[in-house]
N, CA, C and O atoms as a CHARMM CRD file, in Angstrom:
* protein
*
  344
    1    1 UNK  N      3.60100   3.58100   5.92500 PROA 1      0.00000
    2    1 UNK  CA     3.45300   2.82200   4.71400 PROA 1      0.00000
    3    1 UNK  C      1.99900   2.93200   4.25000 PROA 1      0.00000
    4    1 UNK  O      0.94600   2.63500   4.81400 PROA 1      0.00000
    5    2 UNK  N      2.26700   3.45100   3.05400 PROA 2      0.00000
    6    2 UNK  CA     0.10800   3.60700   2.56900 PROA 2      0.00000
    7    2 UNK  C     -0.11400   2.51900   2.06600 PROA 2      0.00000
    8    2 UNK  O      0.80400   2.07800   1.37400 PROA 2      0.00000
    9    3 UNK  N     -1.45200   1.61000   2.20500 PROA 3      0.00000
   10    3 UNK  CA    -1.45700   0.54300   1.15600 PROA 3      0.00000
   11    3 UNK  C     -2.94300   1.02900   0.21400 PROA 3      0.00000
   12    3 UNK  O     -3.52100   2.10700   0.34900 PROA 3      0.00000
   13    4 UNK  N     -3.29800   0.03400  -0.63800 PROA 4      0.00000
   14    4 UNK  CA    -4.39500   0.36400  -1.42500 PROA 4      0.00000
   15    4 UNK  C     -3.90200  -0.79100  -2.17700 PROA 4      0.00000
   16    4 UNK  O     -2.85300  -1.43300  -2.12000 PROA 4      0.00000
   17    5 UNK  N     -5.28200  -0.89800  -3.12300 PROA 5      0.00000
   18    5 UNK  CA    -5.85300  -2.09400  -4.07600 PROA 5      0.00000
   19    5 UNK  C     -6.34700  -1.92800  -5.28000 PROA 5      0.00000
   20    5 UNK  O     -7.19300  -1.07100  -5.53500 PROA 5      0.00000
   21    6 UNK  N     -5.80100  -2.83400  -6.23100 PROA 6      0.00000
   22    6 UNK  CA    -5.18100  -2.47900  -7.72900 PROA 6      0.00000
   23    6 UNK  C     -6.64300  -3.58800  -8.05500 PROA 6      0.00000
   24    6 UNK  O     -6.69700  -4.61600  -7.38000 PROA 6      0.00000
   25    7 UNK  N     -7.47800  -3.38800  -8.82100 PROA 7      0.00000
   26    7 UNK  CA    -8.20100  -3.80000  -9.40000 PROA 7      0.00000
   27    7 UNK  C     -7.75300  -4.68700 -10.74900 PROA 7      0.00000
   28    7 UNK  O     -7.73100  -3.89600 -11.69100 PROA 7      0.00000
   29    8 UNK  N     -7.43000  -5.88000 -11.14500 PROA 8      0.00000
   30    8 UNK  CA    -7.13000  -6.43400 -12.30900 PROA 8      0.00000
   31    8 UNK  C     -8.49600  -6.61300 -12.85200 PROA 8      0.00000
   32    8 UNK  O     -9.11400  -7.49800 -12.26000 PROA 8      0.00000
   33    9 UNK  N     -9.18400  -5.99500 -13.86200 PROA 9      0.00000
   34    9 UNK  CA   -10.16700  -6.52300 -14.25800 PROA 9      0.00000
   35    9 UNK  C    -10.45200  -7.26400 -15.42700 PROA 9      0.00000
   36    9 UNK  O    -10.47000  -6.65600 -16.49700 PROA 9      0.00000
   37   10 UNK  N    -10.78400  -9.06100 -15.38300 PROA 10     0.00000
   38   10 UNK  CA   -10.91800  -9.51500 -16.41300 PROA 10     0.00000
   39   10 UNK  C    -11.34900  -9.33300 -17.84000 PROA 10     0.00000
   40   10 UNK  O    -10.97900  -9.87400 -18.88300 PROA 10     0.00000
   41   11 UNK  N    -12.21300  -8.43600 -17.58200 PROA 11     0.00000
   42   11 UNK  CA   -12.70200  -7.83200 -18.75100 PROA 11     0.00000
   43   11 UNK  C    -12.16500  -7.04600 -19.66000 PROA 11     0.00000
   44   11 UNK  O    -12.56900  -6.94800 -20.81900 PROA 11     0.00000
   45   12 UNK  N    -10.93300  -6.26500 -19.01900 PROA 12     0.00000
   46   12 UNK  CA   -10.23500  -5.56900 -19.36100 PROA 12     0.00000
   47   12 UNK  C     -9.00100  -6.33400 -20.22700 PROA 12     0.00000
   48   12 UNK  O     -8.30600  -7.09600 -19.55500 PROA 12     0.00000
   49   13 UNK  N     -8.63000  -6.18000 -21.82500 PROA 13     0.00000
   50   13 UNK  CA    -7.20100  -6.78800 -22.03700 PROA 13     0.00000
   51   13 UNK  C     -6.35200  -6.78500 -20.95100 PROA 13     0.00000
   52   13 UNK  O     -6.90800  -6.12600 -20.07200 PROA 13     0.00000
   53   14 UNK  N     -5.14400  -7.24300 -20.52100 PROA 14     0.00000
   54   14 UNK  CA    -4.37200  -7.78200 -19.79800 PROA 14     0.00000
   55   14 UNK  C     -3.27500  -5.88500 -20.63500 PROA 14     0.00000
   56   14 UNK  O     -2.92800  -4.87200 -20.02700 PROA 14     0.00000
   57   15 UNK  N     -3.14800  -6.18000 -21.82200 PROA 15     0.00000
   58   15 UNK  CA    -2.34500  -5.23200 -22.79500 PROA 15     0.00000
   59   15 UNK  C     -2.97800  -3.84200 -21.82600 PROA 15     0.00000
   60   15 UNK  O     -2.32600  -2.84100 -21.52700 PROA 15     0.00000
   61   16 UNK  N     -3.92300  -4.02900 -21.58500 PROA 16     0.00000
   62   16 UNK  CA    -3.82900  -2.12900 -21.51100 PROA 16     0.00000
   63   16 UNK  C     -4.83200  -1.75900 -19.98300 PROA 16     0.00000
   64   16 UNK  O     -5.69800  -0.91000 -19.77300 PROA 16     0.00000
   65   17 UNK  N     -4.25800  -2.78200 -19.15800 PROA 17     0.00000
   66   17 UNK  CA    -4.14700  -2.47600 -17.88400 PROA 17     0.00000
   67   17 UNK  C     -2.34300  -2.44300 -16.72600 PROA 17     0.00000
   68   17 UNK  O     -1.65300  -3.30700 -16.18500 PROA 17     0.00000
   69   18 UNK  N     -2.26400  -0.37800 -16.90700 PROA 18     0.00000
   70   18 UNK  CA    -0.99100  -0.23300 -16.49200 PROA 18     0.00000
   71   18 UNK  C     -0.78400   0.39100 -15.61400 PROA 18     0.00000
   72   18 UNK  O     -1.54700   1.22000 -16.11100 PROA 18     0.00000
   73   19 UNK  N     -0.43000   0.92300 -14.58300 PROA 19     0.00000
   74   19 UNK  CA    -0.04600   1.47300 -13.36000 PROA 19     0.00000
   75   19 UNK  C      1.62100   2.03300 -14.16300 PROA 19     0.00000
   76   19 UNK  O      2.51600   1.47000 -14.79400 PROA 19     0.00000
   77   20 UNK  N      1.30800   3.59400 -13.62600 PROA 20     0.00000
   78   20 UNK  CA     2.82800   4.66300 -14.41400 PROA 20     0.00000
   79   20 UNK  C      2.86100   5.29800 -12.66500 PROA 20     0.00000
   80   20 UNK  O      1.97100   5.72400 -11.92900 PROA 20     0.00000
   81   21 UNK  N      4.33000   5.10300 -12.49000 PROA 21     0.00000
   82   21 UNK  CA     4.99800   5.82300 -11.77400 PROA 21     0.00000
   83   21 UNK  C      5.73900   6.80800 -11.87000 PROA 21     0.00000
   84   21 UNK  O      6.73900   6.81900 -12.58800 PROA 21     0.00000
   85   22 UNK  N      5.39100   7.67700 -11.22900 PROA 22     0.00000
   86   22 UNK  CA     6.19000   9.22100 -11.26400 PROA 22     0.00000
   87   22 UNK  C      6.22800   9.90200  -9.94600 PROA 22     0.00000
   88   22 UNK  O      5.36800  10.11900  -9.09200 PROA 22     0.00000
   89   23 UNK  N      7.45100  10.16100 -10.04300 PROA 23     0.00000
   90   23 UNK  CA     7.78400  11.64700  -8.28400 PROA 23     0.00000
   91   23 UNK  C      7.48800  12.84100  -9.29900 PROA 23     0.00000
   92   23 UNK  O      7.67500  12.82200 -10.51600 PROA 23     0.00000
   93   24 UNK  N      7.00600  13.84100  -8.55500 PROA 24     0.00000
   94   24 UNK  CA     7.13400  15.11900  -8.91400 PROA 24     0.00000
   95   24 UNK  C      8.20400  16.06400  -8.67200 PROA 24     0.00000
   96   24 UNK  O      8.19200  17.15100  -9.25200 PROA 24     0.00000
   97   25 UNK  N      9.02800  15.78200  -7.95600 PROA 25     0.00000
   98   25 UNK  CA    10.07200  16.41300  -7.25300 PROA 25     0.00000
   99   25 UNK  C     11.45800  15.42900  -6.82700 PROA 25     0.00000
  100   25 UNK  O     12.07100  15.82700  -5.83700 PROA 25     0.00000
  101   26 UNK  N     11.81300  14.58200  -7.29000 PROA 26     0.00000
  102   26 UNK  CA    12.87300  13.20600  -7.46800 PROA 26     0.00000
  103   26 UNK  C     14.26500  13.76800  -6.22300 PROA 26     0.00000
  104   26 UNK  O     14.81000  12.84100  -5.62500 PROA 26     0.00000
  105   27 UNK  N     14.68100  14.98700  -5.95200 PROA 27     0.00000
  106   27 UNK  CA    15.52100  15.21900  -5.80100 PROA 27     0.00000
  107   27 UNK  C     16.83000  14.48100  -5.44100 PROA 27     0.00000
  108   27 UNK  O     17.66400  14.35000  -6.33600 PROA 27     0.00000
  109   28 UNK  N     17.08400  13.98600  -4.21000 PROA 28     0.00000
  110   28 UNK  CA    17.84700  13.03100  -3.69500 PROA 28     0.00000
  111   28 UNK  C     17.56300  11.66900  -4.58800 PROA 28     0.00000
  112   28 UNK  O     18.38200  10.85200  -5.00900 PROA 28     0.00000
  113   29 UNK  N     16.06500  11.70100  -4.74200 PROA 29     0.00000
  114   29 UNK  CA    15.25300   9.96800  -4.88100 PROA 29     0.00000
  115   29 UNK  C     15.75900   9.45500  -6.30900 PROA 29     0.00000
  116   29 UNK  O     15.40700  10.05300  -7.32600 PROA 29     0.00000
  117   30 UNK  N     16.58600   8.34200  -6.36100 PROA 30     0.00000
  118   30 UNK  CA    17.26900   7.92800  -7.67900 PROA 30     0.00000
  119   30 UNK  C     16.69600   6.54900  -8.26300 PROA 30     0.00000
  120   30 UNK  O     16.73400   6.46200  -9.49000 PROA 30     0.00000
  121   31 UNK  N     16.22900   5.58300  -7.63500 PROA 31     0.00000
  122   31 UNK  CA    15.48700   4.43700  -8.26400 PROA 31     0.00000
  123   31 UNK  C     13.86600   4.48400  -7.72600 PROA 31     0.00000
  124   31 UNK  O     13.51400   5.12200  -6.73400 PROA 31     0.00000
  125   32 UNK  N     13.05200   3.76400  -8.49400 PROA 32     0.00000
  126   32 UNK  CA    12.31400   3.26400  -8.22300 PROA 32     0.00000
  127   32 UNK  C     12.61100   1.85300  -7.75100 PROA 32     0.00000
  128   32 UNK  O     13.61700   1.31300  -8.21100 PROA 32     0.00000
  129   33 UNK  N     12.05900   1.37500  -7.12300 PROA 33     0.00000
  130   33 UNK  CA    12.43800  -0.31800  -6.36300 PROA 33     0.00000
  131   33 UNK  C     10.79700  -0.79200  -5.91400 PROA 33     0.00000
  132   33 UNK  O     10.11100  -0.42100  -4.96100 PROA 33     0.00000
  133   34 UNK  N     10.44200  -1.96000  -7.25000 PROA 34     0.00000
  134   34 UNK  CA     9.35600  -3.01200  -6.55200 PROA 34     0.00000
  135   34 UNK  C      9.65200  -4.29500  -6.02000 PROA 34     0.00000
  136   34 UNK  O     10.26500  -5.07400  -6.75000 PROA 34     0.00000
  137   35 UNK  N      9.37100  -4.60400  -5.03400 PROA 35     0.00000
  138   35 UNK  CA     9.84000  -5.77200  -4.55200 PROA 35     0.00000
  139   35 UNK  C     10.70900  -6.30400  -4.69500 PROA 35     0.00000
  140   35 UNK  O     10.76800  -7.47000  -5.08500 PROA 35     0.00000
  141   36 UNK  N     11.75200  -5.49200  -4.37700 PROA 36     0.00000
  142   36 UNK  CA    13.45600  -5.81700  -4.19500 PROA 36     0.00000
  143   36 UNK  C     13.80000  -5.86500  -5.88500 PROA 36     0.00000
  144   36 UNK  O     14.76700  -6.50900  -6.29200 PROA 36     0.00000
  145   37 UNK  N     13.12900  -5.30500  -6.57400 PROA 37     0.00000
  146   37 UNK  CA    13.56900  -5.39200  -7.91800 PROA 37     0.00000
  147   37 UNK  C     13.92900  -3.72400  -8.38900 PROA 37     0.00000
  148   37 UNK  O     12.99100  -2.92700  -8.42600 PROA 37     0.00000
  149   38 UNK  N     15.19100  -3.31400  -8.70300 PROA 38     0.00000
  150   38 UNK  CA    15.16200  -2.16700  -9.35400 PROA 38     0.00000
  151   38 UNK  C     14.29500  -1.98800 -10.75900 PROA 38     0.00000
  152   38 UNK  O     14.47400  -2.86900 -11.59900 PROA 38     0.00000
  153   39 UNK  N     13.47900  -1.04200 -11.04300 PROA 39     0.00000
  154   39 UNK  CA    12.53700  -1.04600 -11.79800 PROA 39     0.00000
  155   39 UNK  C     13.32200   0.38900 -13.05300 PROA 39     0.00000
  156   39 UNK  O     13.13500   0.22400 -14.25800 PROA 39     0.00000
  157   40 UNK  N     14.06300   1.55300 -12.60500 PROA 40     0.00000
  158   40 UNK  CA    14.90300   2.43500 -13.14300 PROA 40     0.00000
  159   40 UNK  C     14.85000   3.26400 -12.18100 PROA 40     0.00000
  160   40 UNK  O     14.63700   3.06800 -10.98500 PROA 40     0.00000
  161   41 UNK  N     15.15200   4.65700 -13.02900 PROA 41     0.00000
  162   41 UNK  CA    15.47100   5.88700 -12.74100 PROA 41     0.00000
  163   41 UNK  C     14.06800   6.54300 -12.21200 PROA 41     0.00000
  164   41 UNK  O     12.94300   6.51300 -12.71100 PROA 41     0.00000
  165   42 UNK  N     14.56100   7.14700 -11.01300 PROA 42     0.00000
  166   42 UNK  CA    13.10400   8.21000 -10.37700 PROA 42     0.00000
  167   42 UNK  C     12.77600   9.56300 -11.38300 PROA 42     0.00000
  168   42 UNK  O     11.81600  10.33100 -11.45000 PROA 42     0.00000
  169   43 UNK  N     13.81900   9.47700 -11.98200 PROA 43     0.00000
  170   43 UNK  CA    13.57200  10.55400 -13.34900 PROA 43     0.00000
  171   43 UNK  C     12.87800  10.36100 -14.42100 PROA 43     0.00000
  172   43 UNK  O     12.59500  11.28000 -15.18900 PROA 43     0.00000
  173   44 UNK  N     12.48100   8.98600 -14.61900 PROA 44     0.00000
  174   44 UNK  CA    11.86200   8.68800 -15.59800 PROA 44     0.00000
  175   44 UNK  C     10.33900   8.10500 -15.34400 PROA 44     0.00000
  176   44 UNK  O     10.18600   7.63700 -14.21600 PROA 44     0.00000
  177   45 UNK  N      9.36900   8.06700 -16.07600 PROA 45     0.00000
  178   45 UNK  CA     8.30300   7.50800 -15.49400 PROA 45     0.00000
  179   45 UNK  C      8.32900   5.85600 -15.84800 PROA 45     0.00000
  180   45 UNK  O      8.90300   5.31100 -16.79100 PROA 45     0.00000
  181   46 UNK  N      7.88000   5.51400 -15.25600 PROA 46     0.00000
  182   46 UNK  CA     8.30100   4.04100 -15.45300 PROA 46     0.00000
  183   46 UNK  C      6.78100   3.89200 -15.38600 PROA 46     0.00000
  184   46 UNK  O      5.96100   4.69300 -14.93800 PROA 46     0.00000
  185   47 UNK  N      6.53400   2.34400 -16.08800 PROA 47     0.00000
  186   47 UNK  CA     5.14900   1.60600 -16.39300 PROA 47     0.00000
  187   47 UNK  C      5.38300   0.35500 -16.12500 PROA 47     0.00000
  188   47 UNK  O      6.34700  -0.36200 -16.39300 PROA 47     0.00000
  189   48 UNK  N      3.76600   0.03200 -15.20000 PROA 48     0.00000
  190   48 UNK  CA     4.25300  -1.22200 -14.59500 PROA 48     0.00000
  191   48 UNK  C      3.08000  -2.34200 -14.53700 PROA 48     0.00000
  192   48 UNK  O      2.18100  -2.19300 -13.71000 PROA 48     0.00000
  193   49 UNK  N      3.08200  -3.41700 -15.37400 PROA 49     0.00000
  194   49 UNK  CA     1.68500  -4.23300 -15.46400 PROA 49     0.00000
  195   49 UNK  C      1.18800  -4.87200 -14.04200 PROA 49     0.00000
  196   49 UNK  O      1.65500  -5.84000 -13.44000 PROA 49     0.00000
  197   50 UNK  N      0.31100  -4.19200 -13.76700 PROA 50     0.00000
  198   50 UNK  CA     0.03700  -5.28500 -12.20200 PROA 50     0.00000
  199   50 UNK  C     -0.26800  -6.64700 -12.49100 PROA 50     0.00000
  200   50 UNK  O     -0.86900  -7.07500 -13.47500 PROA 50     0.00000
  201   51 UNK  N      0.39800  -7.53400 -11.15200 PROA 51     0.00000
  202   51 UNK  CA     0.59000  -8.50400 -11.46400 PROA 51     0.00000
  203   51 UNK  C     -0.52200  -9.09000  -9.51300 PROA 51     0.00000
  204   51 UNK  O     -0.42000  -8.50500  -8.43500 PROA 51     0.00000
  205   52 UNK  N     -1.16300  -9.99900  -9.74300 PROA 52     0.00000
  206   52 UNK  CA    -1.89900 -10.55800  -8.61900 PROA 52     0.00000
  207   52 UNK  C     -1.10400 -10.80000  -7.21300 PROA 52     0.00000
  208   52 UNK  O     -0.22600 -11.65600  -7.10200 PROA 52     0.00000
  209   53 UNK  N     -1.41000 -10.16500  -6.43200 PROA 53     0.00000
  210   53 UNK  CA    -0.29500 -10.31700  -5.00100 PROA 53     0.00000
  211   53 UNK  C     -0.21300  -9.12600  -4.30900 PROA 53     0.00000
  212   53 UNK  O     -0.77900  -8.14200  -4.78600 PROA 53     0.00000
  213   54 UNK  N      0.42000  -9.03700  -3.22000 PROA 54     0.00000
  214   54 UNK  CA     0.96200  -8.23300  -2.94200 PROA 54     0.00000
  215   54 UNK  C      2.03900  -7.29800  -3.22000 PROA 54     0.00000
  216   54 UNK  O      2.92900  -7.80300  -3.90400 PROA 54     0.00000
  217   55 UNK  N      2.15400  -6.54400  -3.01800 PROA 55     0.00000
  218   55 UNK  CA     3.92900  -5.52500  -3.35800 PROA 55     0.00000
  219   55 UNK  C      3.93100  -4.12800  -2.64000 PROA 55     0.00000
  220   55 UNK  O      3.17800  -3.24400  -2.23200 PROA 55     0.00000
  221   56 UNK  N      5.41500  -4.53100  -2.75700 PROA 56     0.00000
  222   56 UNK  CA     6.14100  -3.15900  -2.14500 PROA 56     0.00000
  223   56 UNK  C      7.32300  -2.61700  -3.17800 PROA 56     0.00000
  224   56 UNK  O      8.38200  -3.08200  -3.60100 PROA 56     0.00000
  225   57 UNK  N      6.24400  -0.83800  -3.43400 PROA 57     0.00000
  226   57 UNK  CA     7.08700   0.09200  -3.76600 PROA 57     0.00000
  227   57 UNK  C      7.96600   0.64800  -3.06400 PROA 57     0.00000
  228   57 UNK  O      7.66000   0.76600  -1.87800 PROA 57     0.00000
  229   58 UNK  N      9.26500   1.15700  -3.46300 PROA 58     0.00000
  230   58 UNK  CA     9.91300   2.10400  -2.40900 PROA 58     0.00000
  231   58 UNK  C     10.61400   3.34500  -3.39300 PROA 58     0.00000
  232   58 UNK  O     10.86700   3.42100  -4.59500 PROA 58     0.00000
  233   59 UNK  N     10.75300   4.09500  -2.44200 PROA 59     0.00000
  234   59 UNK  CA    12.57500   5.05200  -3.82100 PROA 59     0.00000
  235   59 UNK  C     12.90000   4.96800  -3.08500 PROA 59     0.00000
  236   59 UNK  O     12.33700   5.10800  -1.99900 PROA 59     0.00000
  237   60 UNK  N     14.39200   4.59000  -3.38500 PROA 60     0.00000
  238   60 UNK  CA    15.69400   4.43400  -3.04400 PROA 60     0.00000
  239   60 UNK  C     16.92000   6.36600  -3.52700 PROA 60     0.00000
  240   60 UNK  O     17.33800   6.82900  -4.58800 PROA 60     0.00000
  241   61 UNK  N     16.99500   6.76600  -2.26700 PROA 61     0.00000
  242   61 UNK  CA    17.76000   7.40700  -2.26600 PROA 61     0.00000
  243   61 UNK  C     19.46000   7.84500  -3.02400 PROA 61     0.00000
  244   61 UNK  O     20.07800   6.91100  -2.51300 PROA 61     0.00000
  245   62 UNK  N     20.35400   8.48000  -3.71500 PROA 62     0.00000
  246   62 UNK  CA    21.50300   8.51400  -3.91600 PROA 62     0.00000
  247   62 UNK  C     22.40500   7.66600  -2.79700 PROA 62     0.00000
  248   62 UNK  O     23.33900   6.89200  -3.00600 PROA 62     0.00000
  249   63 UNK  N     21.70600   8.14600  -1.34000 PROA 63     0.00000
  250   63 UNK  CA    22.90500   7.69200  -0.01300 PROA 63     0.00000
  251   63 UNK  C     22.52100   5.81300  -0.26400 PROA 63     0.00000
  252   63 UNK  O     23.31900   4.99000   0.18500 PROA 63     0.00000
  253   64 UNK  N     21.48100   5.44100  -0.87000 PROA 64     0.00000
  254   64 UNK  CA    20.92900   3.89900  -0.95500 PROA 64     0.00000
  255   64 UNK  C     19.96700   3.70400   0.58700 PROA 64     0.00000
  256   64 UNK  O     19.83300   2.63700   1.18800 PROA 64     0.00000
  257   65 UNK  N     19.41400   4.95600   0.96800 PROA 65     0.00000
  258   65 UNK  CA    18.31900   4.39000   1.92900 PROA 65     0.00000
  259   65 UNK  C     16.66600   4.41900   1.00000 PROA 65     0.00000
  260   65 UNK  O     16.31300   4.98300  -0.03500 PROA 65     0.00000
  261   66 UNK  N     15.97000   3.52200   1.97400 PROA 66     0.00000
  262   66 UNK  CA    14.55700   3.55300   1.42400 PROA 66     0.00000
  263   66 UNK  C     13.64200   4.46400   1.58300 PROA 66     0.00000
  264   66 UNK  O     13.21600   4.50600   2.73700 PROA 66     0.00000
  265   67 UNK  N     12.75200   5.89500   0.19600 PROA 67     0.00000
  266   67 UNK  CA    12.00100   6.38400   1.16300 PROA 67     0.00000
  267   67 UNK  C     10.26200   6.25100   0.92100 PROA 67     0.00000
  268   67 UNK  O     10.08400   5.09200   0.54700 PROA 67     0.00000
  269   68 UNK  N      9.50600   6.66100   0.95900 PROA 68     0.00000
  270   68 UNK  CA     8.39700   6.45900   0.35500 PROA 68     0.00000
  271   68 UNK  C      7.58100   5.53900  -0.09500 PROA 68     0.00000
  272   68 UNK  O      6.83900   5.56800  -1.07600 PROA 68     0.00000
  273   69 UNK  N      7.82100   4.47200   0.92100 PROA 69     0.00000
  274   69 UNK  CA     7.37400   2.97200   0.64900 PROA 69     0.00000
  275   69 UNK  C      5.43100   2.81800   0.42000 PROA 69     0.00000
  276   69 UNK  O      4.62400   3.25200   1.24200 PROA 69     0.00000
  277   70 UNK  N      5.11800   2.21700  -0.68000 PROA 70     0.00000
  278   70 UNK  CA     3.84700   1.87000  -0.28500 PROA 70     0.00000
  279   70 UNK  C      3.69800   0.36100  -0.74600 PROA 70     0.00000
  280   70 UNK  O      4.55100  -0.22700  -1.41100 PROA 70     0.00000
  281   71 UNK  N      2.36900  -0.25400  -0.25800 PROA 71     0.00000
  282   71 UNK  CA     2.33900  -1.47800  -0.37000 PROA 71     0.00000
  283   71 UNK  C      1.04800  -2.01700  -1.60400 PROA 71     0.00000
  284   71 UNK  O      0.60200  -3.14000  -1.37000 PROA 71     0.00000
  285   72 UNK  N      0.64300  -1.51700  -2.46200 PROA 72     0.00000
  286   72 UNK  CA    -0.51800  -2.39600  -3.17200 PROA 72     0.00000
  287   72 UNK  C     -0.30400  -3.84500  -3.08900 PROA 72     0.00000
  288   72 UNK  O      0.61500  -4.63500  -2.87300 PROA 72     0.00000
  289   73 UNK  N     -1.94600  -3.84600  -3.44100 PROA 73     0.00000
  290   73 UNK  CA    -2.05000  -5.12800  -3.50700 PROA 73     0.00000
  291   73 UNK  C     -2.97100  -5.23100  -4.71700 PROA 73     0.00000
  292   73 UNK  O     -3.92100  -4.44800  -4.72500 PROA 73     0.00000
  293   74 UNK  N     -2.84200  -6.05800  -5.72400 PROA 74     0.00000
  294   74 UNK  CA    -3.24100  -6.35300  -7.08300 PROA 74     0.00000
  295   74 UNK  C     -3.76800  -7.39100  -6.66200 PROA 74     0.00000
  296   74 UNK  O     -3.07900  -8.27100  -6.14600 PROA 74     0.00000
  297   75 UNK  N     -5.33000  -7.52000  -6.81800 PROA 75     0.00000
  298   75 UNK  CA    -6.01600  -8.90400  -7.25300 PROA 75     0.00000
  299   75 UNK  C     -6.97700  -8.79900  -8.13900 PROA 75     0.00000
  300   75 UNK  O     -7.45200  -7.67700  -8.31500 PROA 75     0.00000
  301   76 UNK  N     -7.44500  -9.82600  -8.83400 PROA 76     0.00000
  302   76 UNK  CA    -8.34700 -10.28700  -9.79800 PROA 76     0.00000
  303   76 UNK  C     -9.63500 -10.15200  -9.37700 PROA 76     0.00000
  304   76 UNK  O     -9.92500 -11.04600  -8.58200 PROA 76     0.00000
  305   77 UNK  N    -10.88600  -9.07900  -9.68200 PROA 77     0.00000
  306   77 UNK  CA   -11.42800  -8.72200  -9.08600 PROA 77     0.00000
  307   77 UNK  C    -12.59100  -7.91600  -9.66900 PROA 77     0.00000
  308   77 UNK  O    -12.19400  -6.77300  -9.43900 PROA 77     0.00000
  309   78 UNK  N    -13.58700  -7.80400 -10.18000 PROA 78     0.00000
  310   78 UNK  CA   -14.73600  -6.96400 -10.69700 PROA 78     0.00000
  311   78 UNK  C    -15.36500  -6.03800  -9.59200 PROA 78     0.00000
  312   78 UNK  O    -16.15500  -5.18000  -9.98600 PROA 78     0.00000
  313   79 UNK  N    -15.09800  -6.12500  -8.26800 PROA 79     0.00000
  314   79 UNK  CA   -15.72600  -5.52800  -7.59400 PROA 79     0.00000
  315   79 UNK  C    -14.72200  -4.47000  -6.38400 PROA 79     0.00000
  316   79 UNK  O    -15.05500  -3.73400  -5.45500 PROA 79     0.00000
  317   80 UNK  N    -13.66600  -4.78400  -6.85700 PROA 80     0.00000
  318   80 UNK  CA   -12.37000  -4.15000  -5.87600 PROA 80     0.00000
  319   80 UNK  C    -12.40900  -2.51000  -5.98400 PROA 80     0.00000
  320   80 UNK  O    -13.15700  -1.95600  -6.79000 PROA 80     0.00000
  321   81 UNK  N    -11.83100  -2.02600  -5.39900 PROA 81     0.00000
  322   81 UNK  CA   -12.06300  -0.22900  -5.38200 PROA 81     0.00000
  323   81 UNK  C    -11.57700   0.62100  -6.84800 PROA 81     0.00000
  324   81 UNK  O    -12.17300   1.59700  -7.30500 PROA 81     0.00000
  325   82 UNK  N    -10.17200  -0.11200  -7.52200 PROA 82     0.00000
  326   82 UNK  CA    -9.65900   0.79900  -8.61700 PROA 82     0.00000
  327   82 UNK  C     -9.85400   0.03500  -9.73200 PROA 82     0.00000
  328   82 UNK  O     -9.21200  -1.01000  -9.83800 PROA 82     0.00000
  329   83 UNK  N    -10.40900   0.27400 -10.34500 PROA 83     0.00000
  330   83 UNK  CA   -10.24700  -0.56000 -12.11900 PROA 83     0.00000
  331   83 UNK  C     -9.32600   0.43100 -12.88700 PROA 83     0.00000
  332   83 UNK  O     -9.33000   1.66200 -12.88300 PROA 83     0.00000
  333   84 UNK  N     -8.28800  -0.73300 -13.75100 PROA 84     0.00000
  334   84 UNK  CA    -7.78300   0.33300 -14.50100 PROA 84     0.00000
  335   84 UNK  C     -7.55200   0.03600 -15.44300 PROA 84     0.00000
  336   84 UNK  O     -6.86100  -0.96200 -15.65200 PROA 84     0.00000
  337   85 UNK  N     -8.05500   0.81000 -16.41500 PROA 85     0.00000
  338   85 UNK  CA    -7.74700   1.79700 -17.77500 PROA 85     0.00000
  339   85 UNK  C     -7.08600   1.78300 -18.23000 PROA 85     0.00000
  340   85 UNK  O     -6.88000   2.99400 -18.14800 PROA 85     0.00000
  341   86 UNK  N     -5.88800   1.25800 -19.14900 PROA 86     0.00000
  342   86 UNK  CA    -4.80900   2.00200 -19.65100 PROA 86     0.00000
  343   86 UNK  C     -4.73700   2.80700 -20.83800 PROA 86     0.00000
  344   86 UNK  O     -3.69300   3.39500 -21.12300 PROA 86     0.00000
């Protein structure tokens, strides 16, 4: 499980701080899944506002197993490792 840390930065509008998910290669892999929430299709890129907390990404397979799990963690933060941009 990889984890890493999502920078929310106040300064930044709320509007145009986004985290985009994409596989390069989807084959088997059919959902995206954040925290027990289906989010869509691994075919599509999906966009996702970080929200303060922890989470877990996964894809969810055709057979419905989990693969590729990672864990961010989003906090409120000026000094955290990623600021982001949207």
């Amino acid at each position: 499980m990889q984890r890493f840390t999502i920078a929310i930065d106040p300064d930044i509008p709320v509007s145009r701080q986004r985290i985009v998910f994409e596989t390069q290669d989807g084959g088997n892999l059919t959902r995206w899944i954040l925290d027990g929430t289906d989010l869509g299709s691994a075919s599509d890129l999906v966009v996702w506002k970080p929200e303060p907390g922890k989470h877990s990404l996964s894809l969810l397979d055709d057979g419905g197993h989990f693969h590729d799990t990672i864990t961010p963690e989003s906090r409120l933060d000026r000094s955290a490792v990623a600021l982001l941009h949207g």
